[in-house]
C-alpha positions as CSV (number, residue, x, y, z in Angstrom):
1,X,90.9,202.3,172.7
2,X,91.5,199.6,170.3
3,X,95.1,199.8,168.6
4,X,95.3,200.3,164.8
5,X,96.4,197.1,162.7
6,X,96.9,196.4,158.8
7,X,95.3,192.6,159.4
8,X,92.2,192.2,157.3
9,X,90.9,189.7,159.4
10,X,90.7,191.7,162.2
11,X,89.2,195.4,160.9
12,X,86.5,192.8,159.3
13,X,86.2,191.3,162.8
14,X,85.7,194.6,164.3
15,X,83.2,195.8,161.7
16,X,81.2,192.9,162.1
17,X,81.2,193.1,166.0
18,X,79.6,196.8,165.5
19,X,77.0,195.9,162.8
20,X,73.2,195.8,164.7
21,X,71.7,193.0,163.8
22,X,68.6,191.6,165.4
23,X,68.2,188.0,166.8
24,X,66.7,186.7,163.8
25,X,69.4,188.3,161.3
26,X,71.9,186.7,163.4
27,X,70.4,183.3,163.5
28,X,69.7,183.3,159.7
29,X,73.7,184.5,159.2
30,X,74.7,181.6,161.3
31,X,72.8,178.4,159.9
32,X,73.8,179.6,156.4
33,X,77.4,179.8,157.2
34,X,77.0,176.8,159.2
35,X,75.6,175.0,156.8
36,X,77.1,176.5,153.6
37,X,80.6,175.3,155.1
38,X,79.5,171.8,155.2
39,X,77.0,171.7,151.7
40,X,80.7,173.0,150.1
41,X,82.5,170.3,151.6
42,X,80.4,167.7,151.4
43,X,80.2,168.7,147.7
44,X,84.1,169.1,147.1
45,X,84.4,165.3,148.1
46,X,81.6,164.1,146.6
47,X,83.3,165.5,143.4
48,X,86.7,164.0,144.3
49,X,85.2,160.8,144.7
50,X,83.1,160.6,141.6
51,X,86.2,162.4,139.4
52,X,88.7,159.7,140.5
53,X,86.2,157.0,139.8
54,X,85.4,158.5,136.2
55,X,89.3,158.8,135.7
56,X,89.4,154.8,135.9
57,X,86.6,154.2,134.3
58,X,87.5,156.6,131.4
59,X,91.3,155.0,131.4
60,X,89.8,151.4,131.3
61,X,87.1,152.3,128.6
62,X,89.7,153.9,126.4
63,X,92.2,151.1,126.3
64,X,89.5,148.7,125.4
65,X,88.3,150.7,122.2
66,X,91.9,151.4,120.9
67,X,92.3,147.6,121.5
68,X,88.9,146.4,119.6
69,X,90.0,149.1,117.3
70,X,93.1,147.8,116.8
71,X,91.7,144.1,115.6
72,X,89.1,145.7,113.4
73,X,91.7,147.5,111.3
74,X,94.8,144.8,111.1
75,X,93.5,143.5,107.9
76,X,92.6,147.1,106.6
77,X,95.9,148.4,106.7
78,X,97.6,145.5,105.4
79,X,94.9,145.4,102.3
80,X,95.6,149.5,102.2
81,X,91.5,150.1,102.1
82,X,91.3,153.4,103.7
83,X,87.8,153.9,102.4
84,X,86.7,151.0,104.8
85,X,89.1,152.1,107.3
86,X,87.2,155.9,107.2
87,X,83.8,154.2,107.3
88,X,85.0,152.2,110.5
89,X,86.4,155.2,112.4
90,X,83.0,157.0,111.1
91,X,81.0,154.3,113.1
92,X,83.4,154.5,115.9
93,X,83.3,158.1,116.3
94,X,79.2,158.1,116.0
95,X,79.5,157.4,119.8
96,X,79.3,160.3,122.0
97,X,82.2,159.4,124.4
98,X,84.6,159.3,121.5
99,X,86.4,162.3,120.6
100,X,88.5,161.4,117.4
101,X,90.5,158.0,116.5
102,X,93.3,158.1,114.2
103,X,94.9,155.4,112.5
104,X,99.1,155.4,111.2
105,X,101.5,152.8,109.4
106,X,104.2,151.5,110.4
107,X,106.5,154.6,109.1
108,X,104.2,156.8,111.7
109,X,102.1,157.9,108.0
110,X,98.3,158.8,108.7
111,X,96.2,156.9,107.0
112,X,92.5,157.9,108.3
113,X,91.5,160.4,110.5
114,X,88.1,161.1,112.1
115,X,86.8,164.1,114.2
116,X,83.6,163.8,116.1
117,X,81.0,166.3,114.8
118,X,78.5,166.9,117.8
119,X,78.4,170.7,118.5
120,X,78.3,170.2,122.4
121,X,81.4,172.0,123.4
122,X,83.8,169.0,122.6
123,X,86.7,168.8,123.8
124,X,89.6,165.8,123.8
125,X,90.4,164.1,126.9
126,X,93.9,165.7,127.8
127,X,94.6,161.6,128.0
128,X,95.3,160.0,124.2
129,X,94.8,156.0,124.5
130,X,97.5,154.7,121.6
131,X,98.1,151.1,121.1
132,X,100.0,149.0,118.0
133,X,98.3,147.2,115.4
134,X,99.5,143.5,114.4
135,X,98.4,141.0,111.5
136,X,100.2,137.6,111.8
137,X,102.6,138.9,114.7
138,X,103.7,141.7,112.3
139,X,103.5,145.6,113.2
140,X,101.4,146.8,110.5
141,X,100.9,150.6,112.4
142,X,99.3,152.1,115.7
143,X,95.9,153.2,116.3
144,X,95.3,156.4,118.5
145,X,92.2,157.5,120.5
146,X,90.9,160.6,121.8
147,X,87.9,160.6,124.3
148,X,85.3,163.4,124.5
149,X,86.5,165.5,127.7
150,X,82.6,167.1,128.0
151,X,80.7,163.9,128.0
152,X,83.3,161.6,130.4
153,X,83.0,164.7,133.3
154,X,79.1,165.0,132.8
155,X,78.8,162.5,136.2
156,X,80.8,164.3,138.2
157,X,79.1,167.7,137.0
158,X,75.6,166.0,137.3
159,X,76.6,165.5,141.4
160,X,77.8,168.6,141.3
161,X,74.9,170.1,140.5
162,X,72.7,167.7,143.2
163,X,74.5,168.4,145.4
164,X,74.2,172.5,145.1
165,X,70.6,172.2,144.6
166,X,69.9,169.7,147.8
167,X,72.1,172.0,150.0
168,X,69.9,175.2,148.8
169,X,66.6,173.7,149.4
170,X,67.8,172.3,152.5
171,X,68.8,175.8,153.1
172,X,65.7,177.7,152.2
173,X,63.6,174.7,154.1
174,X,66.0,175.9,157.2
175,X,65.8,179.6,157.0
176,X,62.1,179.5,156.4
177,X,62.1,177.2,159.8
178,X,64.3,178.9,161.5
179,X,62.4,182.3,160.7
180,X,59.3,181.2,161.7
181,X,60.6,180.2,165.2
182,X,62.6,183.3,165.7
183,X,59.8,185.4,164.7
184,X,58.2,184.0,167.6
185,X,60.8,184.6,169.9
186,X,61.4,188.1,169.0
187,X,57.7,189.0,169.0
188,X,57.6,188.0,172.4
189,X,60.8,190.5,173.4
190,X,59.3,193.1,171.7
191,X,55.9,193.0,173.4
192,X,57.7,192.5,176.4
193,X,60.0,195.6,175.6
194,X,57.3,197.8,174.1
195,X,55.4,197.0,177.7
196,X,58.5,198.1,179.8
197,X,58.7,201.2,178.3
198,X,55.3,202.5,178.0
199,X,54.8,201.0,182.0
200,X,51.5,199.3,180.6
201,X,51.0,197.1,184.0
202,X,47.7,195.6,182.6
203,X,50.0,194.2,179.9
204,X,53.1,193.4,182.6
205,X,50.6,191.5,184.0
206,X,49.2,189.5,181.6
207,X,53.1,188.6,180.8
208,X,53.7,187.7,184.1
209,X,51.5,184.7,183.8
210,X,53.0,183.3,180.6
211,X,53.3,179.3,180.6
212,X,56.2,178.7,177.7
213,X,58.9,177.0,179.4
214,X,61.3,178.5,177.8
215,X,63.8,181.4,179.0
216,X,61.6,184.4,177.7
217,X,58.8,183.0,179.9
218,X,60.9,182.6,183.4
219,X,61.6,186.6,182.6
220,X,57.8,187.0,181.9
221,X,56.8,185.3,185.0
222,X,59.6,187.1,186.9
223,X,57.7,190.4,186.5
224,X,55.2,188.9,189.2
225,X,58.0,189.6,192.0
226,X,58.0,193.6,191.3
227,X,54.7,194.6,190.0
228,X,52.1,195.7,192.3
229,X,49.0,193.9,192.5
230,X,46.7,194.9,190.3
231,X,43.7,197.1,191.1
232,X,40.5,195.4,192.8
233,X,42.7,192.5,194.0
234,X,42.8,191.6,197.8
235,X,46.4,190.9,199.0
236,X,44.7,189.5,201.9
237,X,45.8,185.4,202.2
238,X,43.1,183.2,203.6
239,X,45.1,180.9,205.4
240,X,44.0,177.4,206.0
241,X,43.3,176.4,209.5
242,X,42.6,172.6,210.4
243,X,41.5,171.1,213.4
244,X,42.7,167.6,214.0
245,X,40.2,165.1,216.1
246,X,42.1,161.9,217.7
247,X,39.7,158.7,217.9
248,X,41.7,156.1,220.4
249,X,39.6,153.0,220.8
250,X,40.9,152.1,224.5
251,X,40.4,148.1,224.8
252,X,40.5,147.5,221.0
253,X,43.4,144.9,221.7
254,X,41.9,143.3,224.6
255,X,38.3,143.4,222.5
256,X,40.3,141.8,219.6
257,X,41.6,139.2,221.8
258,X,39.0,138.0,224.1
259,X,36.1,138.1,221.5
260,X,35.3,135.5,218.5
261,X,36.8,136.9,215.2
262,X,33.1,137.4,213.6
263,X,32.0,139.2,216.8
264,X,34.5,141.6,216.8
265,X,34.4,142.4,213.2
266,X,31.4,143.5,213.7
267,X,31.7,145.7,216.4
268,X,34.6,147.6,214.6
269,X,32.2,147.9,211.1
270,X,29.5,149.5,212.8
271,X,31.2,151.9,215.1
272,X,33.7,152.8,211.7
273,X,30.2,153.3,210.0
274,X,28.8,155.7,212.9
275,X,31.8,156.8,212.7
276,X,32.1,157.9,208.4
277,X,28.4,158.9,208.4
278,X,29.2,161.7,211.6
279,X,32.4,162.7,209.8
280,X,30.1,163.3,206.6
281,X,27.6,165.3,208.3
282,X,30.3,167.3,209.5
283,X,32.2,167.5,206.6
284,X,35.3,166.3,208.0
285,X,37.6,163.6,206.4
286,X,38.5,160.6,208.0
287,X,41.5,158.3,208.2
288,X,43.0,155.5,210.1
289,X,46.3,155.0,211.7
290,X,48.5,151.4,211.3
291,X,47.4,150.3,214.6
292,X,43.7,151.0,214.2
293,X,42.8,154.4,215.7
294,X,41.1,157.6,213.8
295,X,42.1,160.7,212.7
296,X,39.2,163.2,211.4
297,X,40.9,166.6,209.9
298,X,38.3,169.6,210.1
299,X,39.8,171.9,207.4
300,X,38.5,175.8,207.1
301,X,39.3,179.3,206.9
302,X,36.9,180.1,210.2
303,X,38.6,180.6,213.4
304,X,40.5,178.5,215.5
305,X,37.0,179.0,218.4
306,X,34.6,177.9,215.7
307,X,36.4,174.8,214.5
308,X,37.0,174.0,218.1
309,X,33.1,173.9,218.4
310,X,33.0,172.4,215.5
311,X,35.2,169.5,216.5
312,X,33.1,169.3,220.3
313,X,29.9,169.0,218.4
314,X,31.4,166.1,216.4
315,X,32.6,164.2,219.2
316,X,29.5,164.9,221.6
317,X,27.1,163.2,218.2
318,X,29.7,160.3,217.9
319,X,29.3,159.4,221.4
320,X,25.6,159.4,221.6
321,X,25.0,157.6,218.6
322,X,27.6,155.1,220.2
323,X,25.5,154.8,223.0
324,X,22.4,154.3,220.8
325,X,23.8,151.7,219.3
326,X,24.5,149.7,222.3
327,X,28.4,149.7,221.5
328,X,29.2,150.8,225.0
329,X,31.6,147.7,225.3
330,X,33.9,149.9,223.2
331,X,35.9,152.5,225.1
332,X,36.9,155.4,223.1
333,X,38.9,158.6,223.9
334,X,38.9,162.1,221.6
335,X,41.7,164.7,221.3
336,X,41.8,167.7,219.8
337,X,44.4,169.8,218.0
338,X,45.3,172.6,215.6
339,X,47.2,173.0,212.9
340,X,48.1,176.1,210.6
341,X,48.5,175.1,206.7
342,X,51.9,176.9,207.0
343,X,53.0,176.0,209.9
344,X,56.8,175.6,209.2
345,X,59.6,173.9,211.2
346,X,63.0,176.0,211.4
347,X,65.7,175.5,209.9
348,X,68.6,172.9,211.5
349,X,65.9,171.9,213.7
350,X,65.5,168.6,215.5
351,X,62.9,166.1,214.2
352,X,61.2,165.6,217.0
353,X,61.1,169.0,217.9
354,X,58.7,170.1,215.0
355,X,55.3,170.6,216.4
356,X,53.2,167.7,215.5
357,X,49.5,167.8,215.6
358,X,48.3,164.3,214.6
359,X,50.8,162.8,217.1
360,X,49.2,165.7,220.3
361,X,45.5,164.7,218.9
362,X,46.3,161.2,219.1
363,X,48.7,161.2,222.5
364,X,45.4,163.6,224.1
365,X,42.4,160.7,223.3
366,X,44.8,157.9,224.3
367,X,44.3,159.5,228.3
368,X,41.0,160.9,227.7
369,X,38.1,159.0,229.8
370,X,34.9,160.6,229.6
371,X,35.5,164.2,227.8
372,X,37.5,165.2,224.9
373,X,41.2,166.8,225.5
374,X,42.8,170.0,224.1
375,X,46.3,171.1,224.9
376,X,46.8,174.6,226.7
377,X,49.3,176.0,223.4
378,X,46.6,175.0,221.4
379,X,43.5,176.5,223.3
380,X,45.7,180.1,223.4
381,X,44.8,180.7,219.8
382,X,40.8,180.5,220.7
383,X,40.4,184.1,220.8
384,X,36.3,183.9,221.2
385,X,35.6,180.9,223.2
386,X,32.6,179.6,222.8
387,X,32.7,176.5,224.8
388,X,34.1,176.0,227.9
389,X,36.9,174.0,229.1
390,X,38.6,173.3,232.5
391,X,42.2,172.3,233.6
392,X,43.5,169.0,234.5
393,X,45.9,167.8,236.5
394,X,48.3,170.3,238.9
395,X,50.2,172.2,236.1
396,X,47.4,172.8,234.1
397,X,48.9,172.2,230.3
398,X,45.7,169.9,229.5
399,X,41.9,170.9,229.4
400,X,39.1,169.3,229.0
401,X,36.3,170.7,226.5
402,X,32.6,170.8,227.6
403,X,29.4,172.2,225.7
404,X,28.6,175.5,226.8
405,X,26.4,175.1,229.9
406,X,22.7,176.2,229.9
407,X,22.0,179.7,231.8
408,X,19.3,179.2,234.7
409,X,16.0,180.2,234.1
């Protein structure tokens, strides 16, 4: 419960804080204030400036006409020709910065006097510019000057009123802007709104897969988390299985140093073009370690069984086109592993205890002689075998892969 007060300031305060006003209201209130506050005071010294400069100028331009004045009338006064002395004045008063000029004797006697006649609501500078009149260093009488209040303030009013009519255009340029981009904004809330009430998933979803970058679309693309998936749609994930083939090339150092450069060169092209043209048939994709060995990734959703084939049949049509080619001076071994595409190491886990398939593919053809290698982790997720494959070694953690054999007639 608020407590009663008799400030102004704060009952407007609380009025305003219980006034609905949409998003766009709001905005609109806010850049005119904003910019009202600085159009007024850009304005209020704009006029400042320009009032104090027409204050000098109007000072300095007065004094110079009483004293030009002055000379003109010396003899005048002396001679006692007040017709010539009313035509003068009459010419002087013809311009539209002068208000009246007068002109006295010596004993303070008018002896002409002349009132502007423009209808332009005249009216005399509060300042009256008076200076004495001399012929042959004697004071013959004093000359006084009015100027025209309306006409020495049109500058400042003239800024004045550019500056008014710059900061509303700026202002209607702005709102117009700033409506247009709001509009936006707030049609987007509302659809969003309008679909959370009527529970209209169809529409929930095609929010959900807004791509604005703004705030409204991270809500829009939040609604993914807790709608259900929509009707027909498999939540079923294909998941990515890859089976990774190790090519070690056993005496490729001791080939690279006993034979002449050209030689060697090219026994490694031709077995690395066996070698791309199998991977192609077998749409694999092929890649070489830094120190010269292969790696061919077998990528599909199959199983674990059939890419296992898959990789055997590979290996068993690289190594008998090797042999066709007569390229049995170089000595290769083949490894196999598998990988899941989201296969994920734990958390505060050591680095070289995240399972690694390209380095088990690589360490299994570096000891394989004759037939390819598979480890025995990997070979438990071959549910359906459908090639054979035989321990090695006492503990039996590594088997070697053979083609299924033929059954007897």
């Amino acid at each position: 419960m608020l407590e009663p007060t008799n400030n102004i300031f704060i009952q407007l305060f609380r009025r305003l804080r219980h006034w609905q006003l949409s998003i766009r209201k709001k905005f609109a209130i806010l850049f005119t204030l904003i910019l009202g506050v600085f159009g007024c005071l850009f304005a209020f010294i704009a006029h400042e400036e320009i009032s104090a400069g027409n204050k000098h100028l109007a000072y300095a331009f007065g004094k110079t006409i009483a004293h030009q004045l002055a000379e003109s009338a010396a003899s005048l006064i002396t001679s006692g020709d007040q017709l010539s002395l009313n035509v003068l004045l009459n010419q002087l008063v013809s311009n539209p910065y002068i208000y009246s000029a007068e002109v006295f004797s010596v004993d303070n006697r008018l002896l002409a006097t002349v009132k502007t006649k423009s209808k332009l609501n005249s009216q005399p500078y509060p300042t009256i510019f008076s200076t004495p009149v001399h012929y042959q260093n004697v004071l013959v009488g004093h000359i006084r000057v009015r100027l025209d209040k309306a006409m020495t303030t049109k500058p400042a009013r003239e800024a004045m009123f550019m500056v008014i009519l710059s900061g509303v255009l700026l202002l209607i340029c702005g709102l117009i802007l700033l409506m247009r981009q709001t509009h936006q904004l707030t049609f987007r809330l509302k659809l969003l709104a309008n679909a959370l009430n009527r529970k209209d998933e169809r529409i929930l979803h095609t929010l959900s897969q807004s791509t604005h970058p703004d705030e409204i679309g991270s809500v829009q693309r939040a609604l993914s988390a807790i709608l259900p998936p929509p009707e027909g749609e498999t939540t079923q994930k294909h998941v990515q299985q890859t089976a990774i083939v190790g090519v070690h090339l056993h005496n490729l150092t001791t080939l690279q140093q006993y034979m002449i450069t050209g030689d060697f060169q090219d026994l490694l092209s031709h077995f690395t073009e066996i070698l791309q043209v199998t991977t192609d048939e077998y749409d694999g994709q092929l890649s070489f370690t830094a120190d010269g060995h292969a790696v061919v990734h077998f990528s599909d959703t199959q199983s674990f069984s059939e890419l296992v084939n898959h990789s055997l049949s590979f290996i068993n049509t690289l190594e008998n086109r090797r042999k066709d080619a007569e390229l049995d001076t170089l000595k290769i071994g083949c490894g196999v592993a598998l990988e899941l595409a989201d296969q994920q190491t734990q958390e505060n886990a050591h680095p070289l205890l995240a399972h690694n398939p390209l380095a088990v593919a690589l360490q299994l053809a570096s000891i394989a002689k004759t037939n390819p290698l598979i480890h025995k982790d990997d070979l438990s997720f071959c549910k359906q075998v459908t090639f054979e494959a035989s321990p090695i070694g006492p503990e039996a953690k590594i088997f070697s892969l053979y083609q299924p054999s033929p059954e007897p007639v």
